[in-house]
Structure formats: structure tokens, C-alpha cells
C-alpha positions in Angstrom: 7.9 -59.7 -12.7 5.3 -57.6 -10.8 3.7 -54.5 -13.1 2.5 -51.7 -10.8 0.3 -49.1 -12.3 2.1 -46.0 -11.2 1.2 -42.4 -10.2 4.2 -40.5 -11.1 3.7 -36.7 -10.3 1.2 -34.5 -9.0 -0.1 -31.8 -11.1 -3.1 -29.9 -9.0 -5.1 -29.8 -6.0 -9.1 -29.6 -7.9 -11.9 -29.8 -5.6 -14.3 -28.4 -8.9 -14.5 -32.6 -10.4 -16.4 -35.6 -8.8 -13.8 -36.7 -6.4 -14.2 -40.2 -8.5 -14.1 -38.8 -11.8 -10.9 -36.9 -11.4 -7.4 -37.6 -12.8 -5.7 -40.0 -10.1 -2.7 -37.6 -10.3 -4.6 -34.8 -8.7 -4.9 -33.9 -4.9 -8.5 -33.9 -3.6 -10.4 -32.2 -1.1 -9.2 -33.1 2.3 -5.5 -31.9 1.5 -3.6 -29.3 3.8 -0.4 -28.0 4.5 1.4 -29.7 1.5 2.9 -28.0 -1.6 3.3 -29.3 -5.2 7.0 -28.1 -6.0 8.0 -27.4 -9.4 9.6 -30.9 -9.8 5.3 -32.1 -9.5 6.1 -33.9 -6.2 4.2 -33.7 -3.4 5.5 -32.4 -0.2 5.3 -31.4 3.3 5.8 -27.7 3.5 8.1 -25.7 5.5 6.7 -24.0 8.6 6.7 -20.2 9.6 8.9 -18.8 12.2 8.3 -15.2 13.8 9.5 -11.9 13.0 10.6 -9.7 15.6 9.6 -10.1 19.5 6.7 -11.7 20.7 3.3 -10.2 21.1 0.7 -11.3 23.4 -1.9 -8.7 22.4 -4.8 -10.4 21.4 -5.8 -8.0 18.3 -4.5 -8.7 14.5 -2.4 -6.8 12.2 -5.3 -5.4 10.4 -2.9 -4.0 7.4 0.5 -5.0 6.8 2.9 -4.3 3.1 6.5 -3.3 2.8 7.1 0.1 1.4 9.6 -0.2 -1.7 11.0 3.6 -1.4 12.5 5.7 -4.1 16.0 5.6 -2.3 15.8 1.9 -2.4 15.2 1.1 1.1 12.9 -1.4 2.1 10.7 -1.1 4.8 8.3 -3.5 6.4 5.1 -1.4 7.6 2.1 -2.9 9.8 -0.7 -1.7 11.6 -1.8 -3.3 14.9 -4.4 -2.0 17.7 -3.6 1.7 17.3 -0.3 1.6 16.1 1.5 2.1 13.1 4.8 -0.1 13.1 8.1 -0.4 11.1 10.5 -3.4 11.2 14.2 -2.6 11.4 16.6 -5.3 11.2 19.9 -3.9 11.2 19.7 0.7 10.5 23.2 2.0 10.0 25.1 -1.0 11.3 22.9 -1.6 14.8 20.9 -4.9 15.0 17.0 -4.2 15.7 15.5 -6.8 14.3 12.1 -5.4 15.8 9.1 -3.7 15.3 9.3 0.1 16.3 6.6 2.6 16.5 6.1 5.5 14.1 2.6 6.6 15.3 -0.2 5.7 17.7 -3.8 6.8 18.2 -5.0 5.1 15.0 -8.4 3.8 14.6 -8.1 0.4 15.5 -11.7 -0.5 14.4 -11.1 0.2 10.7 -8.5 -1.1 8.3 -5.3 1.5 7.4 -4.4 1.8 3.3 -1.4 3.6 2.3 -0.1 4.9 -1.3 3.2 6.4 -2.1 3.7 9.5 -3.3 6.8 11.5 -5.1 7.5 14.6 -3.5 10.0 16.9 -6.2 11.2 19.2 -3.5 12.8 16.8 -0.9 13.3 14.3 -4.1 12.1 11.6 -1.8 8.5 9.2 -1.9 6.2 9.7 0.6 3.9 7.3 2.5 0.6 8.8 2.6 -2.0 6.8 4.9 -5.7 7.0 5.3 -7.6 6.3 8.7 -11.1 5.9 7.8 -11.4 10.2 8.6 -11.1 13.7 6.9 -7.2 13.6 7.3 -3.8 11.9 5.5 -0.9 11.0 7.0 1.9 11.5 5.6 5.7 10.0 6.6 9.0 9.9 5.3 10.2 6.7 6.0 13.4 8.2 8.2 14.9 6.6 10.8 17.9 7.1 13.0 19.7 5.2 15.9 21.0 7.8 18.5 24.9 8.0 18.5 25.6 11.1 21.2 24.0 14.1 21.9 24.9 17.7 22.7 22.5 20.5 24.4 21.2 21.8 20.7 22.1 18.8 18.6 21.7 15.3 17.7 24.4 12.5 16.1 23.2 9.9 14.4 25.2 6.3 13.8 27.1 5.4 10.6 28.2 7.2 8.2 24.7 8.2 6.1 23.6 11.5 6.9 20.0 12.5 8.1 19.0 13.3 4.2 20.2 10.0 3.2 18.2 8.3 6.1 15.5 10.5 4.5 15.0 12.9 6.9 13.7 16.3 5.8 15.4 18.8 4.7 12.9 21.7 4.2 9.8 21.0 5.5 8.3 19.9 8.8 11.7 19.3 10.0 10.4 17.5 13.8 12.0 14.0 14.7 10.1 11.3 17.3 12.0 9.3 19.8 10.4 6.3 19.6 11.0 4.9 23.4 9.5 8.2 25.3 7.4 10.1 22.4 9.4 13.5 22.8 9.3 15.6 19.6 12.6 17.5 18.6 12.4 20.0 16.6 15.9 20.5 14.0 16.8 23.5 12.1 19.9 22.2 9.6 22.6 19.5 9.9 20.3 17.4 7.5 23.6 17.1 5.1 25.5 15.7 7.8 25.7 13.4 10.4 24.3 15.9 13.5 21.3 17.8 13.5 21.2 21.2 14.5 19.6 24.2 16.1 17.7 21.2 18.9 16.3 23.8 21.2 16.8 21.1 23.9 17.9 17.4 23.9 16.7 16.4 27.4 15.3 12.9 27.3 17.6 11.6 25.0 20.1 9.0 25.3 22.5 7.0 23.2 20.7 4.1 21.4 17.6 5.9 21.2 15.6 5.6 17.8 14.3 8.5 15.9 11.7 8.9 13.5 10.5 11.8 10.8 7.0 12.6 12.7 4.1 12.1 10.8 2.6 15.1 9.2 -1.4 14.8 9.6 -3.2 16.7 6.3 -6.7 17.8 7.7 -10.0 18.0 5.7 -8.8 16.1 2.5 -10.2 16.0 0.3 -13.1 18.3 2.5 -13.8 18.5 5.7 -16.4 15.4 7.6 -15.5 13.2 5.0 -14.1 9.3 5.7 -11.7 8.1 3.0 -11.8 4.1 3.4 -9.7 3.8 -0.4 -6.4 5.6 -1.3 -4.5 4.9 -4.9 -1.7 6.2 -6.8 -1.8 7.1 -10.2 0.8 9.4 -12.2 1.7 10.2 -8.8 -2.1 11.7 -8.1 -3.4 10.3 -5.2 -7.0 8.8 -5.4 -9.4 9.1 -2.6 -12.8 6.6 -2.1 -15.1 6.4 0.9 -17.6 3.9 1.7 -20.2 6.4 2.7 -20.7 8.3 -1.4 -20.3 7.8 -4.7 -17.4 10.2 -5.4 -13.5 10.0 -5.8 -11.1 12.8 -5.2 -8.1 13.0 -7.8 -4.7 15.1 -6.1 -2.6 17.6 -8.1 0.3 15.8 -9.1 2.2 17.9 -7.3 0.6 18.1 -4.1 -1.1 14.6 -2.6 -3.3 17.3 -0.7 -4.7 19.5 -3.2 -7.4 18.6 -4.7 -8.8 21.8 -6.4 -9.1 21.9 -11.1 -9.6 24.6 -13.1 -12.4 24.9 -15.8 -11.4 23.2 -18.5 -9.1 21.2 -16.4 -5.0 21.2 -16.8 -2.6 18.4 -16.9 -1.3 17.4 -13.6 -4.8 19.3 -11.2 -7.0 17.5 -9.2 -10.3 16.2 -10.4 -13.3 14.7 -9.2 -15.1 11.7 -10.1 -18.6 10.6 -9.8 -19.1 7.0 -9.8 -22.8 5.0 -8.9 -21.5 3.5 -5.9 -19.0 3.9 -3.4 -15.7 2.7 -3.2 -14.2 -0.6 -2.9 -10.6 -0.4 -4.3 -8.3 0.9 -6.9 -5.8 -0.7 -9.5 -3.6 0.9 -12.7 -3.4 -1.2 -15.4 -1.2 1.0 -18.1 -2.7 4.2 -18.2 -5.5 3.3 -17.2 -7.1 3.3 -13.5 -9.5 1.0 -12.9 -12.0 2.1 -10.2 -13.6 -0.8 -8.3 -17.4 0.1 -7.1 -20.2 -1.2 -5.0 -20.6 -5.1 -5.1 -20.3 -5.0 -9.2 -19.3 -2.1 -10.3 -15.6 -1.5 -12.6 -14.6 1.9 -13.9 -11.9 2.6 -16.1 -10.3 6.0 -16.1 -7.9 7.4 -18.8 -5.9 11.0 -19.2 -6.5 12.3 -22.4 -5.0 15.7 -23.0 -6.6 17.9 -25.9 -5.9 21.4 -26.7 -8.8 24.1 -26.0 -8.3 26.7 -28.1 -4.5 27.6 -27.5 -4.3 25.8 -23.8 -3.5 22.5 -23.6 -5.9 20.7 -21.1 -6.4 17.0 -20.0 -9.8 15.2 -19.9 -10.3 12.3 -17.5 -12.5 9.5 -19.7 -14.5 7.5 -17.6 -16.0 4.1 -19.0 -18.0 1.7 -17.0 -16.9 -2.1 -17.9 -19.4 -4.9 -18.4 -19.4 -7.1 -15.4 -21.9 -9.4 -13.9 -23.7 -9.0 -10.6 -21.2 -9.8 -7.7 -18.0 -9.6 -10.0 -16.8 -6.3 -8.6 -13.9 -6.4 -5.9 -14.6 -7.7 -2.4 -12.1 -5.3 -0.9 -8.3 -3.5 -2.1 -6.0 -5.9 -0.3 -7.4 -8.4 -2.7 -6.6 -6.4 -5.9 -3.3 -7.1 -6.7 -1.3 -6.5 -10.4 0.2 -9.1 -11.9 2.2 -7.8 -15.0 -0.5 -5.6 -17.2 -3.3 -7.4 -15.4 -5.2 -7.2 -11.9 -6.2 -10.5 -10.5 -8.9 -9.8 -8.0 -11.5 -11.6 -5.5 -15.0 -10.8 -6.2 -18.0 -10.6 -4.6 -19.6 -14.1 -5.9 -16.9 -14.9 -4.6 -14.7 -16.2 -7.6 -10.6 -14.9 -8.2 -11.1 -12.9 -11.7 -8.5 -11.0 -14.0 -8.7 -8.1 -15.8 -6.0 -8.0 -18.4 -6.9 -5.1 -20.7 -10.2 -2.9 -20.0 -10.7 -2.5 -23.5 -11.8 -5.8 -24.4 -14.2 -6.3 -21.3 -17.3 -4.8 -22.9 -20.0 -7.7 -23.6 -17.8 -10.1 -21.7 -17.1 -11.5 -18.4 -13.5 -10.6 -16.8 -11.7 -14.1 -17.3 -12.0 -16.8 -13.6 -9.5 -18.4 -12.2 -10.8 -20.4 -9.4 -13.1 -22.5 -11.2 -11.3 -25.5 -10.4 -11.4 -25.0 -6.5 -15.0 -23.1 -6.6 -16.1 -25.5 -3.6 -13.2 -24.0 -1.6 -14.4 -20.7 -2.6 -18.5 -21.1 -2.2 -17.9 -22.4 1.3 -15.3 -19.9 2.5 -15.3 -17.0 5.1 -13.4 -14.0 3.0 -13.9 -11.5 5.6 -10.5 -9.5 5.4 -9.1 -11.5 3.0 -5.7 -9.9 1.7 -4.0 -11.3 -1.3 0.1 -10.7 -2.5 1.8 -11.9 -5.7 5.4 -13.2 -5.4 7.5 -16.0 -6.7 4.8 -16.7 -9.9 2.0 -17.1 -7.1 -0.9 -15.3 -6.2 -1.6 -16.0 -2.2 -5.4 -15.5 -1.0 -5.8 -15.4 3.1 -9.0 -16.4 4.5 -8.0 -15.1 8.2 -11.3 -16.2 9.6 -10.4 -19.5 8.7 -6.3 -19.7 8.9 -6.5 -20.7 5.5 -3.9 -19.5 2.6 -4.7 -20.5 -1.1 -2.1 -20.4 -3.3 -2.4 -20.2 -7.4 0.9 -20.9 -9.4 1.9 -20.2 -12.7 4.6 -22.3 -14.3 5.7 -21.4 -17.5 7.8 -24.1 -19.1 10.4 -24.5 -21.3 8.5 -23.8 -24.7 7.1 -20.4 -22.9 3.8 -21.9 -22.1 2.2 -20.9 -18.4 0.4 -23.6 -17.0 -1.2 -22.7 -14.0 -2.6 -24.7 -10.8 -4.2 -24.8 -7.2 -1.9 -25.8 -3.8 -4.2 -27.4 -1.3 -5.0 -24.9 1.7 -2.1 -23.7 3.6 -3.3 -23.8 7.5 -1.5 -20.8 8.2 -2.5 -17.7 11.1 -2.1 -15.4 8.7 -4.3 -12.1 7.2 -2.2 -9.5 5.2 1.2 -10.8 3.7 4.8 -8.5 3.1 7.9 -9.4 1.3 10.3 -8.7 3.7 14.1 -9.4 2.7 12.7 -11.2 -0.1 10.7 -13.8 1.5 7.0 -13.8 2.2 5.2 -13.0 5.5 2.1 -13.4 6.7 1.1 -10.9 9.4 -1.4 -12.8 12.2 -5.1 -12.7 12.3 -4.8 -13.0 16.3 -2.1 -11.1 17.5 0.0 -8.5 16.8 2.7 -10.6 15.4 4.3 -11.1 11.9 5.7 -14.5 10.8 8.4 -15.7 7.8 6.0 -18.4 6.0 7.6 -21.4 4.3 10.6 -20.8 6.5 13.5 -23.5 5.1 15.3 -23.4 8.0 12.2 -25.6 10.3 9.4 -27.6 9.3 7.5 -27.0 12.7 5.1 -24.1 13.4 5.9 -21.5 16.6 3.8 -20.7 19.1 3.9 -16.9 20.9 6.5 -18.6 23.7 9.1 -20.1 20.7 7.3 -23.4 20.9 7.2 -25.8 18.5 4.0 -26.2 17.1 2.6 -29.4 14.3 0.8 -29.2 12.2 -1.7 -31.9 10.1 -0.1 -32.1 6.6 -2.4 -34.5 4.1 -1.9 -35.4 0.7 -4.8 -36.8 -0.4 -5.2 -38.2 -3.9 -8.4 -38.7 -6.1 -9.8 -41.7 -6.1 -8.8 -44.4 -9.4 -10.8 -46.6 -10.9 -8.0 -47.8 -13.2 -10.3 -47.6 -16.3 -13.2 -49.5 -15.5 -15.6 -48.1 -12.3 -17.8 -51.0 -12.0 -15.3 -54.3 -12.2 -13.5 -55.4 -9.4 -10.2 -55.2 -8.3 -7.3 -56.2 -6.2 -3.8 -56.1 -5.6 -0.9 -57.4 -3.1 1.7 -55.0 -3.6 1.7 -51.2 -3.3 4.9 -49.4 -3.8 6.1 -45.6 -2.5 9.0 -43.6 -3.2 10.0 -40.1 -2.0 12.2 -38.8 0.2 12.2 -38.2 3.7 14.6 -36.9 6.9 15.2 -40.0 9.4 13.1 -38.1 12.2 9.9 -38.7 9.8 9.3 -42.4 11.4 5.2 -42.0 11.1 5.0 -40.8 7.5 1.1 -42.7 7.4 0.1 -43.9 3.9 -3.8 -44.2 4.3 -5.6 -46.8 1.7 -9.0 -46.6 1.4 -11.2 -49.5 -0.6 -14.1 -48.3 -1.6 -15.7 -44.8 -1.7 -15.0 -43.2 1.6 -13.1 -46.8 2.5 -16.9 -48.6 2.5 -15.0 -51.9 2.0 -12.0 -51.3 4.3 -8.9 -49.1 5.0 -5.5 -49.7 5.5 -2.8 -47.9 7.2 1.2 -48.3 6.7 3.5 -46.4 8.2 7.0 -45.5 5.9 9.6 -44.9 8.7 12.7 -42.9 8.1 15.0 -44.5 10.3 14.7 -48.2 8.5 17.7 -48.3 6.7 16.6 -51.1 4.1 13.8 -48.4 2.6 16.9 -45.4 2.4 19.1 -44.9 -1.0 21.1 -42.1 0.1 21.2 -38.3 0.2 18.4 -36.9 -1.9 20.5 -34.0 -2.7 24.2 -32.6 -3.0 24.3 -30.3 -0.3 27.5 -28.5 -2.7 26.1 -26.1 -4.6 28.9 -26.1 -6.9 28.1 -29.6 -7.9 24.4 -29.2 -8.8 23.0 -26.9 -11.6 20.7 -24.3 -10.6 17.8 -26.0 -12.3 18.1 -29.3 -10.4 18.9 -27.4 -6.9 17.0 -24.1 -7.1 18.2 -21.3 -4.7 15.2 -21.1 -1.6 11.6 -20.9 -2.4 9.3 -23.8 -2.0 12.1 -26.5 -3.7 15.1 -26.7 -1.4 14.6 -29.4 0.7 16.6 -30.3 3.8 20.1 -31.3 3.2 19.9 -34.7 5.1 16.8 -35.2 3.1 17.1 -39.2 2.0 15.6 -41.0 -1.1 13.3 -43.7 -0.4 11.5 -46.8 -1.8 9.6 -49.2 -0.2 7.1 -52.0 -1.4 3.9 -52.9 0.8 2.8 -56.5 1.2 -0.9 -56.1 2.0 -3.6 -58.7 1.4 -5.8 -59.0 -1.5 -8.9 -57.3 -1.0 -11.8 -56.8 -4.0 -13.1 -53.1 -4.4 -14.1 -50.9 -7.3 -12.1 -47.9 -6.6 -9.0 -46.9 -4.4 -7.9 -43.9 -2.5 -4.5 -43.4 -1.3 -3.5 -40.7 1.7 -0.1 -39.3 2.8 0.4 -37.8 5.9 1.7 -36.5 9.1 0.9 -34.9 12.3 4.0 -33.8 14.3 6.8 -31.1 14.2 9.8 -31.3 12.2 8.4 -33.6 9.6 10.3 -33.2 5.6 8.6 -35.7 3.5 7.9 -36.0 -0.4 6.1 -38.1 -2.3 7.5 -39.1 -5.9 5.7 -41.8 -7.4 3.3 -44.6 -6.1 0.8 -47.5 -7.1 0.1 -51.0 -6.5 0.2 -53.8 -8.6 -3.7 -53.9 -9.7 -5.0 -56.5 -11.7 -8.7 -57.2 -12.4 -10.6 -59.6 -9.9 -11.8 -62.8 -11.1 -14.5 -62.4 -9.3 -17.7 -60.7 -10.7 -19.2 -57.6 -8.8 -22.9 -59.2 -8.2 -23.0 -57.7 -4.7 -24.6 -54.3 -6.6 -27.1 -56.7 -8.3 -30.5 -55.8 -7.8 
């Protein structure tokens, strides 16, 4: 009876280890567009479909986030060439599924931030955007499909009224058509259904889209200045430019207002002086953490004392220890991750800062040691990062590469975390939108559903489907002993696979780099003496959730089969062995289990290396 030493999981893509000194049940360098699923098998991934209509434009989405509002609506936002976008699927029972315009005539040469803000008088959040200028921008969120229209007034569809659709009902009361840009100025009727007191409705017609207009906030902070960061903390909005060394602090109960008594009281502006300009803002608790220069962390804290008989609040500001290049490389790779802010630096490395107490004498903790190749050789310019699903994502949009960072926690409550090989993906900023992650293009002005379930192809602008190279390639073995010889005749797979995969191309190389020779096999999906059946239950009912999770990066197709198959190959001496999954065509599920061949030591002495 044959013994095959077998690799039975995959636990990490690690490019940080001589490639022939790593564990054999690691993924090297040279693996793409595969994902280790939380069952450690190896797999094809799912491709990305697009969001919305097609865009030709050949300038990215320089921003993109979805705005979780106070009134629990969810919407998408993106900025591309001068525009600033929102995606409606279905508003008050009418299908959209499209971006729409809120504003134009933004800079299209610098990257948009935004930061909500709570506004106590129309008891809504606000969106307030910089634009790399002296002025915010400030919108509602509201939206509105045209129902009919009267000489003075305005009905919307469904049965919200305008205040639910968060429309204002006190100040700057001026709705946007979206199709012709024709302001409309509205008086009442915000309770209802219909606006009122329209001085004139001409232009309008049934179907039309309306939008709050965005209110523009001159000379915020002061006049000639360019605000490049924007924050909110306890609802005070935090202004950084690129071009000083100071940060301007709101009232909390005006994102506009910037002005502080002396001593100061709870809830005024303030203003900071750091010794560099701004790079990006996080909270962590109370604390906001102020991210300077190329290596620069602040900490800020509200302490309130009592001066005399007022009660007045002191802003405590604390420069962290960090080393030279560990401040952030920009905000859209700051991102919070419970009470921590994981963050791409400057070196470039992915830190964390978990509690800015502690950081004084010591280095903020890395995480990307074990891909620092990746990192060293990579082009971060506009990186943007997003944590969902127990994953930090990392774009290198110069590049179309994603990197992915899991954390795992298991059963005992212990988090083990690990590396995904590069996603090749044509993505730059990321949204969750419905719950799924989407990757907004660094090429055109188009926003795709990444790791789509539903297709394992990629789309092109004209709904083509697109391959893409997926690789799994596994460190070399030695199987204990790097200088003897050894062979094999037998090398077994098993996985699972859909019957269209019929070039799934296992790649054997002998040797270092295949110096003594390489071997291809090709595991076909349509030979029925390899297939054991269904690799899943496609009724829910009948699998627990654990075995059949709901989405995310483990459902697999439902015609999905299991496989196994045993390779006859000639014996062939060699020191060390390299093994290579792969594909190269659309529509390709494939996942690889378990493999190994049945290696024995070589009777034959290695003399060849005998000098």
C-alpha cells in the first residue's frame, strides 16, 4: 500500500521566509487571485461584476465610502472627474440601480474626504466634504423620485414624506433635479408628501430625481486656506491641510464655527498646533489620534476642569513615540478596527495602534512582516484600505493589486491571523454596499461588487467576460532532509471543481526554480472517474450554518463536485519539490484540499554537488 506524504490545508500566503525554508503548507510568492477560505483550502476566487451603468471615462474614482446615516439609510457615495455621485438602487419603490449626481464642479486633481456630522435642529447627520479649498460642503443625503407636479408644488413617490427622505425642514430649503440642474426653491410641505410654496415647476417632469442642494460653507476654518484632512470627533469636525502645521477643532454644535473662548468651554472650537502638516485622523476611545508629516502621531484628549466657578475643557495633546517613516501614508489607509487603528505607514509596513497610552518608548505593533517583500516593492500611491468580514483590504491601484489580512478567531477565542495572496483586482477606494464589498476603479469611473458569488469571470466596460490568472503556488518541500535525494511515482490531488474547469494545471517543479525538470498535469472536470459527487447540499435546511456558511468568501457553486485523482509520473531524482495550481480562463471554481506524492528517499547518492 502506497504512503503519500500529504499536504492537508493551507494556512498563509508568506513571502517574508526563504521560499525553501518555509512550511510546505504555505503559499509562496508567485500566487494571485486565489483565497484561503476559512475551511484552509485553497481556492479560486469569485470575480467582480459592475455596479450601476457603464462608464467609459477614462479618470478613477478618486474617493469612494458609503455613508451609514442616522436615519439608517445607506448610501453609497463616490467621487469621479468633477462629480460627486450617489448610488440608488431602488428609492421609495422605483428601481435606479445607478449612480446619480449630487454635485459637479469639484476639483478633480485632488482627492474628496467627507465626515458626518449631527445636526440637533433638523435631528438628521450631515455629510460634510472637503475639496482641497477654504470651503465645506455640506449635504443631507435626501433624495426624491418625482411623482406629479403642480404650478407651486412638488409630489414625491411612496408614501415617506420629504422629512423622512431627509429633506430640510428649516434651513436652506432648495432641491436639485438631477437630469437638467434646475434649483427649486420649497417653503413647507416637508411633513408630507408635496412640497410647497415652488415659485415655479417648469422643467420638471414625472420620474425626475431630486436632491437636497449642497450647501457650500466659505472660508472655514479662514479664508485662503486648503483643508486636504477632515475628522469627526464628539461630533467636532477636525480640519488638516497639507500646506501648515495647524488643525481646526468645530463647535459641537456648528461643523462651521470654529471660534473658543479664553479658558476654553466644553463643546467650542479649538485650535491645534502640531510640527507638521496633516496626514489623517482616527478616534480611538476618547482619544483622537492626529496623524503628521511622514512620522509624526498626536494623541488628543478632552479633559474638562473647573476654573474657578466655570467649568471649562482642556484639549491634552501628547506626541507618541514612533520611528522615522511610521506615521500614516495617507487617511484612506487609517481605518478602526474595534479600539484599534490599523494603518499603512510611510516605511511602508501595515501598523496598529491599540491604546496610545502604552506607545511611549515603543514601536506601534507590524502586521505585515510576513509579506514585507510585497510591501518593499510596492507602488502605494492612493492606496485606500476598508475593514469588513474580519479582514483588513489594502489597494495598491497603481498596481491592481488588493492585499487582504484575515483574522480568524477560533473556537477557544484565539485570533489567528494571515496573508491572502494578491488579489489582481482594478480597484482603489472600497464601499460596503448592501453588505458586500466594492471596489471603486483606478481607470474609470466605474464601481464593481468584488468576490461576486454569482460568476467566477471578471467584466470588462462592454459586459464581457474577462479571465483572469489564478495561481496557487506552494513553498518548496524538502521532506526533512535538503541535501538527499528523492523520488516518487505517484502524486495524488483532491478538491473540488465545476465540470467546465477541464484545464485545472497542476505544475511540478524538480528542483529549485524546476533546474532538474517540470511537469504539467492537467485535472479535468468533465472525467467522470476523478468526480465523487456534489461537494455540497445546495438545501440549506440540510446543512448547519457552520459547514455551509451564508455568502462571503466560502460558498462555493452549487454544482461544485468533489474530486480525487492519482498521477502516474515517472521517477525522477531531485532535492526539493514545488507544486503549482492554476488556471487562466473565465468561469473557473476550483479548490484544492489536500495533495502529495508518495516520496521515498533515492537510492542513489547526490555526488553531482561534489566538488
Amino acid at each position: 500500500m502506497e504512503k503519500y506524504q500529504i499536504i492537508q490545508e493551507t494556512l498563509a500566503y508568506i513571502t517574508n521566509e526563504e521560499v525553501t525554508n518555509t512550511r510546505p503548507d504555505y503559499l509562496s510568492a508567485g500566487s494571485q487571485n486565489v483565497i484561503i477560505d476559512r475551511n484552509r483550502k485553497v481556492r479560486s476566487r469569485p470575480g467582480y461584476s459592475r455596479l450601476g451603468s457603464a462608464n467609459a471615462l477614462l479618470t478613477p474614482v478618486r474617493n469612494g465610502f458609503t455613508w451609514h446615516t442616522s436615519t439608517e439609510l445607506q448610501l453609497p457615495i463616490r467621487f469621479v472627474d468633477d462629480d460627486m455621485q450617489v448610488y440608488l438602487g431602488t428609492l421609495d419603490g422605483t428601481v435606479i440601480d445607478d449612480w446619480k449626481l449630487v454635485k459637479g464642479s469639484f476639483d478633480d486633481d485632488i482627492v474628496q474626504r467627507s465626515a458626518k456630522w449631527f445636526d440637533a435642529t433638523e435631528n438628521i447627520d450631515l455629510l460634510i466634504t472637503i475639496n482641497g479649498d477654504a470651503s465645506l460642503y455640506e449635504w443631507s443625503g435626501a433624495v426624491a423620485v418625482v411623482d406629479s407636479i403642480a404650478s407651486t408644488t412638488i409630489t414625491k413617490t411612496g408614501t415617506a414624506t420629504f422629512a423622512e427622505n431627509r429633506f430640510y425642514t428649516t434651513r436652506n430649503m432648495t432641491v436639485v433635479c438631477v437630469r437638467t440642474g434646475t434649483e427649486y426653491t420649497y417653503t413647507g410641505g416637508t411633513g408630507t408628501t408635496t412640497l410647497t410654496g415652488i415659485s415655479a415647476t417648469t422643467g420638471l417632469i414625472a420620474g425626475d430625481i431630486l436632491v437636497q442642494k449642497v450647501v457650500v460653507r466659505t472660508t472655514a476654518p479662514i479664508a485662503n486656506r486648503k483643508n486636504h484632512t477632515i475628522w469627526s470627533h464628539q461630533n467636532q469636525i477636525a480640519l488638516g491641510s497639507e500646506l501648515d502645521e495647524k488643525v481646526y477643532v468645530s463647535k459641537n454644535s456648528s461643523y462651521y464655527d470654529f471660534t473658543f473662548s479664553t479658558p476654553r468651554l466644553t463643546g467650542e472650537g479649538a485650535l491645534l498646533t502640531l510640527d507638521d502638516s496633516s496626514k489623517g485622523f482616527g478616534s480611538i476611545g476618547q482619544n483622537l489620534i492626529c496623524f503628521v508629516g511622514r512620522s509624526g502621531i498626536f494623541r488628543v484628549r478632552y479633559n474638562q476642569i473647573t476654573v474657578g466657578t466655570t467649568l471649562t475643557e482642556t484639549l491634552d495633546i501628547k506626541k507618541l513615540d514612533s520611528g522615522i517613516e511610521q506615521g500614516a501614508f495617507n487617511q484612506e489607509t487609517i481605518v478602526p478596527m474595534g479600539n484599534s487603528l490599523l494603518y499603512l505607514t510611510n516605511e511602508p509596513a501595515l501598523r496598529v495602534i491599540s491604546d496610545p497610552d502604552n506607545l511611549q518608548g515603543i514601536n506601534p505593533t507590524t502586521y505585515s512582516n510576513p509579506i514585507k517583500p510585497d510591501f518593499d516593492n510596492e507602488d502605494w500611491t492612493n492606496a485606500c484600505a476598508m475593514f469588513w468580514k474580519n479582514a483588513y483590504y489594502l489597494s495598491a491601484p497603481a498596481s491592481s493589486r488588493v492585499y487582504i489580512l484575515e483574522f480568524v478567531q477560533d473556537a477557544d477565542g484565539k485570533t489567528r491571523r494571515f496573508w491572502q495572496p494578491p488579489q489582481i483586482l482594478p480597484t482603489r477606494a472600497f464601499s460596503i454596499i448592501d453588505d458586500w464589498i466594492h471596489g471603486h476603479s483606478n481607470s474609470v469611473g466605474e464601481t464593481y461588487k468584488i468576490f461576486d458569488n454569482e460568476t467566477y469571470s471578471d467584466i470588462s466596460s462592454d459586459d464581457e467576460k474577462l479571465p483572469y490568472n489564478a495561481v496557487a503556488r506552494f513553498a518548496y518541500r524538502t521532506f526533512g532532509d535538503r541535501t538527499a535525494l528523492k523520488n516518487f511515482d505517484e502524486y495524488y490531488v483532491d478538491g473540488e471543481l465545476t465540470t467546465n474547469v477541464s484545464d485545472l494545471l497542476l505544475t511540478l517543479r524538480y528542483g529549485f526554480e524546476g533546474n532538474v525538470q517540470t511537469i504539467e498535469k492537467i485535472i479535468d472536470g468533465q472525467d467522470a472517474d476523478i468526480l465523487q459527487g456534489i461537494a455540497i447540499n445546495a438545501s440549506l435546511g440540510q446543512n448547519s450554518l457552520s459547514q455551509q456558511p451564508l455568502g462571503g468568501s466560502l460558498a462555493i457553486p452549487t454544482d461544485a463536485n468533489k474530486f480525487q485523482v492519482v498521477f502516474e509520473i515517472p521517477k525522477e531524482d531531485f532535492t526539493m519539490l514545488q507544486a503549482e495550481f492554476s488556471t487562466n480562463a473565465e468561469d473557473r471554481f476550483w479548490s484544492i484540499i489536500s495533495h502529495g506524492g508518495n516520496v521515498k528517499m533515492s537510492p542513489r547518492k547526490n555526488t553531482l554537488i561534489k566538488k
